[in-house]
MIDOSE-1310 file (N, C-alpha, C; in nm, 2 decimals, decimal comma, always signed):
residues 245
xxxx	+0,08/-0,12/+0,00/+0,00/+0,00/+0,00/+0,09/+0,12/+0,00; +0,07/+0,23/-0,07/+0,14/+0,32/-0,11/+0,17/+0,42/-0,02; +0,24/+0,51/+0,05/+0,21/+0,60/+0,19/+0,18/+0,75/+0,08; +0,10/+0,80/+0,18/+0,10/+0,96/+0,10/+0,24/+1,04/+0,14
xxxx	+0,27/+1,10/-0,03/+0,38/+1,20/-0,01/+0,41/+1,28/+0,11; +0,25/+1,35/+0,16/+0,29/+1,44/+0,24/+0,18/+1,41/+0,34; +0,22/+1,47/+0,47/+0,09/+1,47/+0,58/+0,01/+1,57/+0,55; -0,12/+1,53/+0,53/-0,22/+1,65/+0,54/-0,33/+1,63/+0,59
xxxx	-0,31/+1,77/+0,69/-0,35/+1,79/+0,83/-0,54/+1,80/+0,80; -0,64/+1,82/+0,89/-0,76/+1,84/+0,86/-0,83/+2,01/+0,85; -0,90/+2,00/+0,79/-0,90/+2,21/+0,78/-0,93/+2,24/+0,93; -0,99/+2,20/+1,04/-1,03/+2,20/+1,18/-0,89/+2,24/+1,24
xxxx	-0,72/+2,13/+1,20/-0,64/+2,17/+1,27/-0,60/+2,33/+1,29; -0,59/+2,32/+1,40/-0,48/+2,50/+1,44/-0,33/+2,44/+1,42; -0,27/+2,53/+1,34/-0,11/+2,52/+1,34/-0,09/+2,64/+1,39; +0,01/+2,65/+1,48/+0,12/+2,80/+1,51/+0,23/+2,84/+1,47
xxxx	+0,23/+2,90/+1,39/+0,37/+2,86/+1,39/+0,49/+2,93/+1,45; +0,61/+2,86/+1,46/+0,73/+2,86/+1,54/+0,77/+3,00/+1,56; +0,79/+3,10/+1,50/+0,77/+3,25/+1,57/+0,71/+3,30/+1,64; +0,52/+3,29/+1,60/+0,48/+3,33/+1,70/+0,48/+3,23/+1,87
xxxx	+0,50/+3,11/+1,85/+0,49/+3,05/+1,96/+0,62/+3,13/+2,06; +0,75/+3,15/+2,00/+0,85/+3,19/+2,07/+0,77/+3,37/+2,11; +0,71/+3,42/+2,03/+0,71/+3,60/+2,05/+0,65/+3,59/+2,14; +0,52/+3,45/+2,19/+0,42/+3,45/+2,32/+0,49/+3,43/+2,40
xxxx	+0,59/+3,34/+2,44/+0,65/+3,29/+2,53/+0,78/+3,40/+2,57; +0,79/+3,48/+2,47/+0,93/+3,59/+2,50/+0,85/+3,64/+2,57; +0,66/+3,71/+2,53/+0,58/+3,82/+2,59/+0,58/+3,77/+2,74; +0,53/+3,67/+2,73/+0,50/+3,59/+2,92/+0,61/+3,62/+2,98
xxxx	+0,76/+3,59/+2,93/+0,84/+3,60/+3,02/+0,84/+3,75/+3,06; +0,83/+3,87/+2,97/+0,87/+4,00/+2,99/+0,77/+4,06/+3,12; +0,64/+3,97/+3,09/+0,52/+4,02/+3,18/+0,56/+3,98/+3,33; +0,65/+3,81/+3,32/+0,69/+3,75/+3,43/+0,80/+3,85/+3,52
xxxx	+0,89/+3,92/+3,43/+1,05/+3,93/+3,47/+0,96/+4,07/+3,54; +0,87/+4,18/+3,44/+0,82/+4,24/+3,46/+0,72/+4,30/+3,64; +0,65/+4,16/+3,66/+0,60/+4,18/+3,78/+0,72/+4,18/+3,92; +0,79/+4,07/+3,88/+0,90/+4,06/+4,00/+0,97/+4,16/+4,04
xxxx	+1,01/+4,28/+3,89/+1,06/+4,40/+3,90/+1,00/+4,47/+3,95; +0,87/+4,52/+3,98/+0,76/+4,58/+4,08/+0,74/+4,54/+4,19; +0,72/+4,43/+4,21/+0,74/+4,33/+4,34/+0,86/+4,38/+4,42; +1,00/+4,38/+4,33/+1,12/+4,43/+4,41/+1,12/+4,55/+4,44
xxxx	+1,08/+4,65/+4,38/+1,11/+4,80/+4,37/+0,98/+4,85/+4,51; +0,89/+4,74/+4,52/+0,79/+4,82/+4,59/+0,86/+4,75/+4,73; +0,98/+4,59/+4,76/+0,98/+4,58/+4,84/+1,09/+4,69/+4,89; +1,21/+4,75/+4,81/+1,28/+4,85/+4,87/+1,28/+4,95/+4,88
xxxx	+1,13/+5,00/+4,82/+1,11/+5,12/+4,92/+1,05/+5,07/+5,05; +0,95/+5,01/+5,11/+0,91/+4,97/+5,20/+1,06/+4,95/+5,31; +1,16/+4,88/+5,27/+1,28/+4,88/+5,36/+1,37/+5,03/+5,34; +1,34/+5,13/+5,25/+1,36/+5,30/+5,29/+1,29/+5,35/+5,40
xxxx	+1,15/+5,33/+5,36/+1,04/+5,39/+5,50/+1,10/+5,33/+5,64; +1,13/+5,19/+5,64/+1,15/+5,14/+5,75/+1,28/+5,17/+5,81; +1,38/+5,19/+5,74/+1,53/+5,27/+5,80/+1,56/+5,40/+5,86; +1,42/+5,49/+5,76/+1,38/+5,61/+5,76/+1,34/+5,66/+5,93
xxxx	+1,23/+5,58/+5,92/+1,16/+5,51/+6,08/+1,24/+5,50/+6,20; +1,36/+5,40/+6,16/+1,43/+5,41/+6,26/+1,57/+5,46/+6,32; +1,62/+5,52/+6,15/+1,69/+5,67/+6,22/+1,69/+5,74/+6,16; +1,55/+5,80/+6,18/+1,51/+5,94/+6,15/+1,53/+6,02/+6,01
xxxx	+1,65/+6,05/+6,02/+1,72/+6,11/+5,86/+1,83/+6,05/+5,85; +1,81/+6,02/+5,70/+1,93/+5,95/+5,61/+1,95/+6,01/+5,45; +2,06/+5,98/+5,44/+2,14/+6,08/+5,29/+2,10/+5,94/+5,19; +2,10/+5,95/+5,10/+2,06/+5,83/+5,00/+2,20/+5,78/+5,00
xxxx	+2,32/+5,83/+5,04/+2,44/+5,72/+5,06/+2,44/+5,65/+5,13; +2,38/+5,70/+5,29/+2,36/+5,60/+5,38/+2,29/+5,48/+5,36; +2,14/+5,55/+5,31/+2,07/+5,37/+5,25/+2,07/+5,30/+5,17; +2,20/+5,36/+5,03/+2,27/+5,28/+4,98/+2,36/+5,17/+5,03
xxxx	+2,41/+5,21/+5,15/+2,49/+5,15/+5,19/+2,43/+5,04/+5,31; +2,32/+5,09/+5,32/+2,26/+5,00/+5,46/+2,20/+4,87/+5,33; +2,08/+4,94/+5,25/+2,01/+4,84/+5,14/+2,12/+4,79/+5,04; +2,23/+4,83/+5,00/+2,38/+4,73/+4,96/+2,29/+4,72/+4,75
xxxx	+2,23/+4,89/+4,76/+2,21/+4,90/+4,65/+2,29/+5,03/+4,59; +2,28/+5,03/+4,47/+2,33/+5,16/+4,40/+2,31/+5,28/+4,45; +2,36/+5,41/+4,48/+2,29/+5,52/+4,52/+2,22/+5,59/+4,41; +2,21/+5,53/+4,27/+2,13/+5,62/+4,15/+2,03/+5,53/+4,20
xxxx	+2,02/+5,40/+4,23/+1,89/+5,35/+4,21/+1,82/+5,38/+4,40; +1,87/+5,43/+4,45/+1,81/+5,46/+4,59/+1,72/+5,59/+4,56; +1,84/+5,73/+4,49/+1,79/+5,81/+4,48/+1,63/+5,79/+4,37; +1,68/+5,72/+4,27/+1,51/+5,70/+4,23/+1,40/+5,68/+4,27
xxxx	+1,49/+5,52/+4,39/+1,32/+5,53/+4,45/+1,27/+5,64/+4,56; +1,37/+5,73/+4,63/+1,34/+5,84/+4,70/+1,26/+5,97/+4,62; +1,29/+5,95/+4,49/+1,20/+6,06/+4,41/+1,04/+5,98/+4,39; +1,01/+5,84/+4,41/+0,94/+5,81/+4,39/+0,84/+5,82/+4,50
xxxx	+0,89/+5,76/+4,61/+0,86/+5,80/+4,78/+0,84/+5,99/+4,81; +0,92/+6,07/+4,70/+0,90/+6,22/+4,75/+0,74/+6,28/+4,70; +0,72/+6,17/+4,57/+0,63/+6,26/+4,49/+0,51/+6,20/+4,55; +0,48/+6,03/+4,61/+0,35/+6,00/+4,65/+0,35/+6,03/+4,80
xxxx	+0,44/+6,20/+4,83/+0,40/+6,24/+4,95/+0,46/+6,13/+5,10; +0,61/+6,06/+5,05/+0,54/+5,99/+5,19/+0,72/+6,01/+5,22; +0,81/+6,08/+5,16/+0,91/+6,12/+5,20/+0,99/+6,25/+5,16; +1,02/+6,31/+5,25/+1,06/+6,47/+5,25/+1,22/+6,53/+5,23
xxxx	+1,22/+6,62/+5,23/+1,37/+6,63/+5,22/+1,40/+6,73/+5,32; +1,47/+6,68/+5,47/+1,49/+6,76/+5,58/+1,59/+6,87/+5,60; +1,66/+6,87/+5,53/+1,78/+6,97/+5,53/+1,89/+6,88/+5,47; +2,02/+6,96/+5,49/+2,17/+6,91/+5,42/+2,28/+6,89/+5,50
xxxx	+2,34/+6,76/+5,48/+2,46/+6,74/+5,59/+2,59/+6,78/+5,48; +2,64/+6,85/+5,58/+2,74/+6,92/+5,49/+2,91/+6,84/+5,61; +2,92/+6,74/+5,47/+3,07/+6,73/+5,52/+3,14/+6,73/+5,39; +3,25/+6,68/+5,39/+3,37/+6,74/+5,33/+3,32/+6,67/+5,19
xxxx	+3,34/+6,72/+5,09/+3,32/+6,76/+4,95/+3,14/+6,84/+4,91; +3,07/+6,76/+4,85/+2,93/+6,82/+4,82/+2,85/+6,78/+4,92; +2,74/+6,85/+4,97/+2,71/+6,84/+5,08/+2,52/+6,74/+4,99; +2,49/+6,66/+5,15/+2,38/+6,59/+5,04/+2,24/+6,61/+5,15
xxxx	+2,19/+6,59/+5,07/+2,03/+6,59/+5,12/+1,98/+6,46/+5,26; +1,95/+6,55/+5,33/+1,88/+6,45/+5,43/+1,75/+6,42/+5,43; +1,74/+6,26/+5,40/+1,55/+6,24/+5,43/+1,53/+6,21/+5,54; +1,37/+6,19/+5,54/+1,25/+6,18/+5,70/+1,12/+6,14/+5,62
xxxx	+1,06/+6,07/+5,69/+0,94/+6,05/+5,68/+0,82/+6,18/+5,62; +0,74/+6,17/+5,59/+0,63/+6,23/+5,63/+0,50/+6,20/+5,72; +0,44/+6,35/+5,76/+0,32/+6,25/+5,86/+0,23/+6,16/+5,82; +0,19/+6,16/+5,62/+0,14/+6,09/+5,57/+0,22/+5,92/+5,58
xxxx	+0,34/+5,91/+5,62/+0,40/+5,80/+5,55/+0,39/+5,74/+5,71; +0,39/+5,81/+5,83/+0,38/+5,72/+5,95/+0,22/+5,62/+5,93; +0,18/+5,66/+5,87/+0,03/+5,61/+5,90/+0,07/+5,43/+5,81; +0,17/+5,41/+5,74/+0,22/+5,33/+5,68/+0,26/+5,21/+5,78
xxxx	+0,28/+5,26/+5,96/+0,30/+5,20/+6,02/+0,24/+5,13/+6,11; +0,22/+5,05/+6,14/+0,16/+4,92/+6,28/+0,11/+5,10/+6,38; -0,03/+5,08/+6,39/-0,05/+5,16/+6,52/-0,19/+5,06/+6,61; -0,17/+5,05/+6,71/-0,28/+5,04/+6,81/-0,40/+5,08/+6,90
xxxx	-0,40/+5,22/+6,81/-0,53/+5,32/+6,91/-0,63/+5,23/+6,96; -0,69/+5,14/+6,86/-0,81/+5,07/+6,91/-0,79/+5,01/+7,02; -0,68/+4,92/+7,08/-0,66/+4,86/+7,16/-0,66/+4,96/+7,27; -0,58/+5,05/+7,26/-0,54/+5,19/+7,37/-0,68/+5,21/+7,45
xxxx	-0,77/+5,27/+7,30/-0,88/+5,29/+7,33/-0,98/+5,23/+7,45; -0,98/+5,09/+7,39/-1,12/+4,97/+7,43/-1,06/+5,00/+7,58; -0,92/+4,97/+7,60/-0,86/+4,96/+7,70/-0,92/+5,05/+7,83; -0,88/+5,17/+7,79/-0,96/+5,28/+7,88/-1,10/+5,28/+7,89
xxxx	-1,19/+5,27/+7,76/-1,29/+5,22/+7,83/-1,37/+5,16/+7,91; -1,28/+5,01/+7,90/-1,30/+4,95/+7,97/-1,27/+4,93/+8,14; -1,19/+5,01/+8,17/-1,14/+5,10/+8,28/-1,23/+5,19/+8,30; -1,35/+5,29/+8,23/-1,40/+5,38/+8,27/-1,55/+5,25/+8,33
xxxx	-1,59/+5,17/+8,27/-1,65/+5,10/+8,29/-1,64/+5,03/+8,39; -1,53/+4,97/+8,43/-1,54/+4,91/+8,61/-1,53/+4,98/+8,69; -1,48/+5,15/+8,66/-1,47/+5,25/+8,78/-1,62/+5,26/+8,82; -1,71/+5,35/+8,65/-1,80/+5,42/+8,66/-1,94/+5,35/+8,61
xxxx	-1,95/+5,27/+8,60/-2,03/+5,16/+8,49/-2,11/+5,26/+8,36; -2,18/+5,16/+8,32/-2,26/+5,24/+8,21/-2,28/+5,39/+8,20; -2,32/+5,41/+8,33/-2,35/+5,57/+8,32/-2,26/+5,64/+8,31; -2,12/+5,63/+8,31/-1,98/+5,66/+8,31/-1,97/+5,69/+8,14
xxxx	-1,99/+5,59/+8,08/-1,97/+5,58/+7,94/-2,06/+5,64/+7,88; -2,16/+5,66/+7,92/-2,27/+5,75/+7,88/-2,20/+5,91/+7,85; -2,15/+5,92/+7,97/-2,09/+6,04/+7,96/-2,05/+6,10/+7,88; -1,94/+6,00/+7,85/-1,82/+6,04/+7,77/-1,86/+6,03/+7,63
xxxx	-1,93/+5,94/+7,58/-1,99/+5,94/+7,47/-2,08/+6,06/+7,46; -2,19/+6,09/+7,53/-2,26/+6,23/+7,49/-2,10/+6,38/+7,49; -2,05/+6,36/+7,56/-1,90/+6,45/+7,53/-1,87/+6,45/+7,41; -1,79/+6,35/+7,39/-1,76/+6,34/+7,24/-1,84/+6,40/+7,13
xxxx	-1,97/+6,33/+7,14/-2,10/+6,39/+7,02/-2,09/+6,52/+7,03; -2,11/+6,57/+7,13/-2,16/+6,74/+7,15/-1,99/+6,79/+7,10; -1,89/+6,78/+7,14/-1,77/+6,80/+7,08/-1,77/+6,80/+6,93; -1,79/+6,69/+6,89/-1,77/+6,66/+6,69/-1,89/+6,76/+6,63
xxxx	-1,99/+6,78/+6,67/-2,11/+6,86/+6,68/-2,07/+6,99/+6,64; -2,01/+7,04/+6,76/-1,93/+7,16/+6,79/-1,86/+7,19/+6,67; -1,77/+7,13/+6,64/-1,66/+7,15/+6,54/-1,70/+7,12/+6,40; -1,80/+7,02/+6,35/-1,85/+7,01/+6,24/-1,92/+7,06/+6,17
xxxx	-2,05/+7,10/+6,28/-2,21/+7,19/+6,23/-2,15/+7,23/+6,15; -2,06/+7,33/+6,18/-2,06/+7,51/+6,06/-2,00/+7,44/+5,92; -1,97/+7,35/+5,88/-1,93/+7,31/+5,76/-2,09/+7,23/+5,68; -2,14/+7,22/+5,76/-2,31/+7,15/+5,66/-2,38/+7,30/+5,77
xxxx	-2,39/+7,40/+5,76/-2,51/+7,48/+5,79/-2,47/+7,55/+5,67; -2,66/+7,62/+5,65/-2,67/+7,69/+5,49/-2,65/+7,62/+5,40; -2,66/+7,52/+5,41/-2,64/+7,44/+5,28/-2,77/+7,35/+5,28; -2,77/+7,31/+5,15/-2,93/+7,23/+5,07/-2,93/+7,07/+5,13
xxxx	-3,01/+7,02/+5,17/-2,98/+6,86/+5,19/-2,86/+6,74/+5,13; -2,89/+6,78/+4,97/-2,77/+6,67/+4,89/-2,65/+6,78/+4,92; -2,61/+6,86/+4,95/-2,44/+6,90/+4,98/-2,46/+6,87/+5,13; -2,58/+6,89/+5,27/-2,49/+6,83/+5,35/-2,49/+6,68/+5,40
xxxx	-2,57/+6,59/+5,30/-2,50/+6,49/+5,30/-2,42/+6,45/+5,23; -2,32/+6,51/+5,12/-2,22/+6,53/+5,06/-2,13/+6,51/+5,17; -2,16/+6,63/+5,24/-2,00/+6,66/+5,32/-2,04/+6,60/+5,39; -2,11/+6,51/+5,49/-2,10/+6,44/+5,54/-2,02/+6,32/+5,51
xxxx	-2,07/+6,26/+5,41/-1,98/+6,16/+5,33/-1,85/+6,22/+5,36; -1,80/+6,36/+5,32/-1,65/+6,36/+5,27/-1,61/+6,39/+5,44; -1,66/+6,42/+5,55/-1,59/+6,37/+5,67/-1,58/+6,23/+5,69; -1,70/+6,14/+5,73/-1,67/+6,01/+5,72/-1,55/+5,97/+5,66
xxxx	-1,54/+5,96/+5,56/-1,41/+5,94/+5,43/-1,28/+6,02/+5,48; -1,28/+6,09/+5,56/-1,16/+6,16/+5,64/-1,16/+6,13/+5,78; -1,24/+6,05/+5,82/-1,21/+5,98/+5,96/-1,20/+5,82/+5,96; -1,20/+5,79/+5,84/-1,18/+5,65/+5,80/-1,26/+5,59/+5,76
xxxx	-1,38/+5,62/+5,77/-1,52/+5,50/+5,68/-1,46/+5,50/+5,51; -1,52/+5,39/+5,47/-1,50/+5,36/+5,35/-1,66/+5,38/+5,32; -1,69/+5,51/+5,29/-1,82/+5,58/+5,27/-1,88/+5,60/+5,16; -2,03/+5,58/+5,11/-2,09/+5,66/+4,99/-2,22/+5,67/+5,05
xxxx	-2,27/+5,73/+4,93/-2,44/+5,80/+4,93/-2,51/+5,80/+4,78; -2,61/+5,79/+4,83/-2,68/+5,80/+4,69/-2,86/+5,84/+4,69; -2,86/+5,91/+4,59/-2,98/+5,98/+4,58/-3,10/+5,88/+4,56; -3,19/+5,86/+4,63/-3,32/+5,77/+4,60/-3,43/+5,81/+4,49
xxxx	-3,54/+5,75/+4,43/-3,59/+5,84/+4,36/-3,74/+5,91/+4,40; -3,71/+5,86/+4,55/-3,83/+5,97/+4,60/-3,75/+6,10/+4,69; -3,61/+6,15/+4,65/-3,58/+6,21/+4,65/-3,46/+6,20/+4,79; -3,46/+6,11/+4,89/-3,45/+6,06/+5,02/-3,26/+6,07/+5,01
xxxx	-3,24/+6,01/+5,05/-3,06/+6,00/+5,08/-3,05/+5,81/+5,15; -2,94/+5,73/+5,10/-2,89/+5,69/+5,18/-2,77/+5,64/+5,21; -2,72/+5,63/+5,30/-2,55/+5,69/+5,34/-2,53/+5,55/+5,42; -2,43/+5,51/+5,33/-2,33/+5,37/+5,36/-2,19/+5,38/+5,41
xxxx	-2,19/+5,31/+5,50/-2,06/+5,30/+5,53/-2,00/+5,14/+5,59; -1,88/+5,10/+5,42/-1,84/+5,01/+5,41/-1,79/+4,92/+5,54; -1,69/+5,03/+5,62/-1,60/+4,92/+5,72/-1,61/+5,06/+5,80; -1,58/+5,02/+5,95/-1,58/+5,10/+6,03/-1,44/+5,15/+6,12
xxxx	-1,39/+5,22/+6,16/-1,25/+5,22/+6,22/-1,26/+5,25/+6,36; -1,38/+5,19/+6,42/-1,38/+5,20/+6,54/-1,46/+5,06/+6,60; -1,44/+4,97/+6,45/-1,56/+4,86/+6,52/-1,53/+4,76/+6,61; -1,41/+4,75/+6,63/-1,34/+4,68/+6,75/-1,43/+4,69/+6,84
xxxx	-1,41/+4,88/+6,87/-1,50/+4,90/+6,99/-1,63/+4,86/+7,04; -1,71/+4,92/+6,90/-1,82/+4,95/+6,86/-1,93/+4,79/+6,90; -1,83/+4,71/+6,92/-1,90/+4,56/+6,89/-1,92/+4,49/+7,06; -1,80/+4,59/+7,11/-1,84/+4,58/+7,27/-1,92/+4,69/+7,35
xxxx	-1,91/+4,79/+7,27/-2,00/+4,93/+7,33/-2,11/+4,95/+7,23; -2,19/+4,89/+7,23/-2,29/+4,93/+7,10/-2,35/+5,05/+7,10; -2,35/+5,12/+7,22/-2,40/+5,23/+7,25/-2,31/+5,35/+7,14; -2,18/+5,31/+7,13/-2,13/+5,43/+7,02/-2,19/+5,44/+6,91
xxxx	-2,22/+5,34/+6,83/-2,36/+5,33/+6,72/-2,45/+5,45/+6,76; -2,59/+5,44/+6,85/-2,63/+5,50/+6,89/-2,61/+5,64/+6,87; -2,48/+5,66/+6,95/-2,41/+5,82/+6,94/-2,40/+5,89/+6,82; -2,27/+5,74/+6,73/-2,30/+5,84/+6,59/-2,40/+5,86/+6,52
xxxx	-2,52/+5,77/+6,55/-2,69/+5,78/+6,47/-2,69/+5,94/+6,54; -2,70/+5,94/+6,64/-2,74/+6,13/+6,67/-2,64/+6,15/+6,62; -2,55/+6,19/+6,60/-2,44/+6,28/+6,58/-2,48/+6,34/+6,43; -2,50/+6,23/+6,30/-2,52/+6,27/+6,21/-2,70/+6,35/+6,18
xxxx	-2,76/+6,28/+6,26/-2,91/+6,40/+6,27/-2,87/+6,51/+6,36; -2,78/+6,54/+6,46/-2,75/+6,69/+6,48/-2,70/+6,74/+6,36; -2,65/+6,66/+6,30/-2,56/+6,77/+6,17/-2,64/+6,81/+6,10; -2,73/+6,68/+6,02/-2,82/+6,73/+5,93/-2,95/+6,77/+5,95
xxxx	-3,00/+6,78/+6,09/-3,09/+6,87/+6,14/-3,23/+6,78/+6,11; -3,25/+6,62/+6,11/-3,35/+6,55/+6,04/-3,36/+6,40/+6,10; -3,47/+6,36/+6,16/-3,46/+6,24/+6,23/-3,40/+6,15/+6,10; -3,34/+6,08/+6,14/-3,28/+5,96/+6,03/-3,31/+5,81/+6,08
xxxx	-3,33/+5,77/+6,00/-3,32/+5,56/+6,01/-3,16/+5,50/+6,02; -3,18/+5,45/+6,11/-3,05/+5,36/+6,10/-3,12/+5,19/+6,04; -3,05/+5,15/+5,93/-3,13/+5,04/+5,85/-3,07/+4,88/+5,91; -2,93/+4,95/+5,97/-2,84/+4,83/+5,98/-2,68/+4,85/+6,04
xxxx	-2,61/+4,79/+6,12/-2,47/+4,84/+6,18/-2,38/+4,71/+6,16; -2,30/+4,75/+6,12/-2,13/+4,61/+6,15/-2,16/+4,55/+6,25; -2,18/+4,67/+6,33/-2,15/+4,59/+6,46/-2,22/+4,46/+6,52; -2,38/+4,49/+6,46/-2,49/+4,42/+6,48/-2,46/+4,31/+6,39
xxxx	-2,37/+4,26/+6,31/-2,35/+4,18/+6,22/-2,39/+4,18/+6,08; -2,40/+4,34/+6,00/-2,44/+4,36/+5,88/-2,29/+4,36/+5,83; -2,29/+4,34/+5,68/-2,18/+4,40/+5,65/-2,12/+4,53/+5,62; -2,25/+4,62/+5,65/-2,22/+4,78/+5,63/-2,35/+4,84/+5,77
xxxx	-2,31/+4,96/+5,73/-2,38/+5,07/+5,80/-2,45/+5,11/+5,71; -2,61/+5,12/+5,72/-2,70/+5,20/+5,65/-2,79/+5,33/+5,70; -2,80/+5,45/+5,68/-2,89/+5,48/+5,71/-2,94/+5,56/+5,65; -3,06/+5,58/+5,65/-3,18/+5,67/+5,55/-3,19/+5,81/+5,63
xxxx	-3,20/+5,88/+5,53/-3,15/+6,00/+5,54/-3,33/+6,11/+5,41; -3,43/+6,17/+5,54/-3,50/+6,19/+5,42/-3,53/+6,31/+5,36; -3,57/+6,34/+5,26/-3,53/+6,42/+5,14/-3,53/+6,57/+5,18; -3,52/+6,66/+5,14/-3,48/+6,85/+5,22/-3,63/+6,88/+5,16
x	-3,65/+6,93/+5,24/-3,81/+7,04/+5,24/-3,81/+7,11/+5,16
């Protein structure tokens, strides 16, 4: 029986051929070689911040010499750490030849760091609590409100409903909620808030809930619904908020 000359493949087959298979496999690796090099650059700045941290100001010679890298590639990543705000330039150490720049942290870049208010916090409350019991904590919590109250009002008075639950939003969002709002279509408001930065507490004192439910109807001048809390076991904070006269 005769063999056929040639192999011929079925019209269904995919062939690739031998360039592009290599131009894919060059692309993967560049995407590969690519992420590690982000990966690295984001871990040496993170060990800048951290040297920074712990003494104070440093010349990009010095943390060339501590991180056992180039001083062109230190100073880069220090221009990169200068521009996202999280390193400064403190003054200049002047020894013998050209004198060089000293860095420092910024107050933005401490927050980069391990802090434990909440613990500090719960702590003393819980201290105000076996001194003074409940009615103790009462206190302090109507203090607080009437305080944030104090300082906040004048930023939502004179203003139309949807701007001060605007700004509302945009404090939340500056005291750490992961916050939004949204217009209903019977005209109403309602104001979410993702994660809470005080829920540690919040979960043992439920009463701070409470507090901030008034806190934000002192601001916006309007009994409000509370729909739902973290703390109670939702995954957000809800509350209705309804529409300006």
């Amino acid at each position: 029986m005769p063999y056929a000359s040639a192999l011929t493949l079925p019209e269904s087959a995919c062939y690739t051929p031998l360039e592009d298979t290599i131009a894919k496999t060059n692309e993967t690796t560049d995407q590969y070689t690519m992420g590690i090099e982000r990966k690295e650059q984001g871990t040496t700045r993170q060990s800048i911040l951290q040297l920074l941290r712990r003494h104070g100001q440093m010349t990009a010679l010095e943390l060339s010499e501590s991180l056992c890298i180039g001083a062109v590639g230190v100073r880069q990543h220090l221009a990169t750490l200068e521009r996202d705000g999280l390193v400064e330039i403190a003054g200049l150490r002047r020894n013998v030849g050209r004198p060089s720049h000293l860095y420092m942290l910024t107050t933005e870049a401490e927050g980069r760091f391990p802090k434990r208010y909440d613990r500090i916090a719960l702590d003393l409350i819980n201290y105000m609590a076996e001194v003074g019991g409940a009615p103790a904590i009462d206190v302090l919590l109507d203090r607080r409100r009437n305080v944030m109250n104090r300082d906040l009002r004048p930023r939502l008075s004179n203003k139309n409903r949807r701007d001060q639950v605007a700004i509302l939003a945009d404090i939340l969002i500056e005291q750490g909620y992961m916050c939004e709002y949204e217009q209903l279509e019977d005209g109403s408001f309602m104001l979410t808030e993702y994660n809470c930065p005080i829920d540690c507490i919040a979960r043992r004192y439920p009463q701070i809930c409470g507090q901030e439910h008034l806190l934000y109807e002192d601001l916006i001048g309007v009994a409000i619904t509370c729909e739902g809390t973290i703390a109670q076991g939702s995954h957000c904070c809800r509350y209705h908020i309804p529409a300006g006269s």
